[in-house]
N, C-alpha and C positions, 0 to 999 in steps of 0.2 A: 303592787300587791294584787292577789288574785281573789275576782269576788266571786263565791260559792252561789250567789241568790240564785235560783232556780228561774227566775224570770229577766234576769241580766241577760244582756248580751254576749259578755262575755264571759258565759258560764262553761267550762270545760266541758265535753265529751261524759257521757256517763261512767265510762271507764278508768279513763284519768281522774275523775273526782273520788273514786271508790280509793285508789291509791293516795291521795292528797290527805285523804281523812281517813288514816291508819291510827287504830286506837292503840294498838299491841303493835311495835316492831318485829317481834319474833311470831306474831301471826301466822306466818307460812310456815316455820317449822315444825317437825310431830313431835320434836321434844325439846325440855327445857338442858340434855344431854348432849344434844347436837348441837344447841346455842354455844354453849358451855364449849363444847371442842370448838368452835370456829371461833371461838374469842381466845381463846388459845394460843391458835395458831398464830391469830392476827397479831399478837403478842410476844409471839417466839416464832417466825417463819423458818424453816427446815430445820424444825427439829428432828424429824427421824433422818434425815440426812444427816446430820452433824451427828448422831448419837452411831452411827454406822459407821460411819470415817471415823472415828471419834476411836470405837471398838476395831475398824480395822488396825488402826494405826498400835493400840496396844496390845494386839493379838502378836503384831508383826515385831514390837520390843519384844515380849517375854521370849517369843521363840531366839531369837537372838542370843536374851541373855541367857537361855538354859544351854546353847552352842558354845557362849562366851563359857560359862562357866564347866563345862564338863571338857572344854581344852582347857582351862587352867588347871582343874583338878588332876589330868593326865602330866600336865607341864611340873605338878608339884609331885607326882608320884614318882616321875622318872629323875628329878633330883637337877643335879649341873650336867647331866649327859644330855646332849643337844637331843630336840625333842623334833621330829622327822615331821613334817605339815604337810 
């Protein structure tokens, strides 16, 4: 254990003691906003990555299926007559 007395020997550095006896952990940040997002994160890591791939990935279905569907809709217009691809 580390002894804080002032007249110990083995009293830390003035520096190191200022850090040891942190009353506020979120002390160094300017808001209770910026706490908030890094607990977040630490909570969910890559989220705007996964929310991006996530969005690429259903950008790249729909277009597909509006492809899919607008040759079917030609394939049902022109009937049993073989439909030219």
């Amino acid at each position: 254990m580390l002894d804080l007395n002032p007249n110990s020997r083995l009293t830390p550095p003035p520096d190191l003691r200022r850090v040891l006896v942190v009353s506020d952990p979120a002390e160094g940040f300017s808001s209770n906003k910026q706490m908030t997002n890094l607990k977040a994160e630490a909570q969910e890591p890559f989220r705007f990555f996964k929310l991006y791939a996530f969005g690429s990935l259903a950008a790249g279905a729909s277009l597909g299926l509006i492809i899919i569907l607008t040759r079917l809709a030609a394939a049902i217009k022109v009937g049993r007559r073989r439909l030219t691809l």
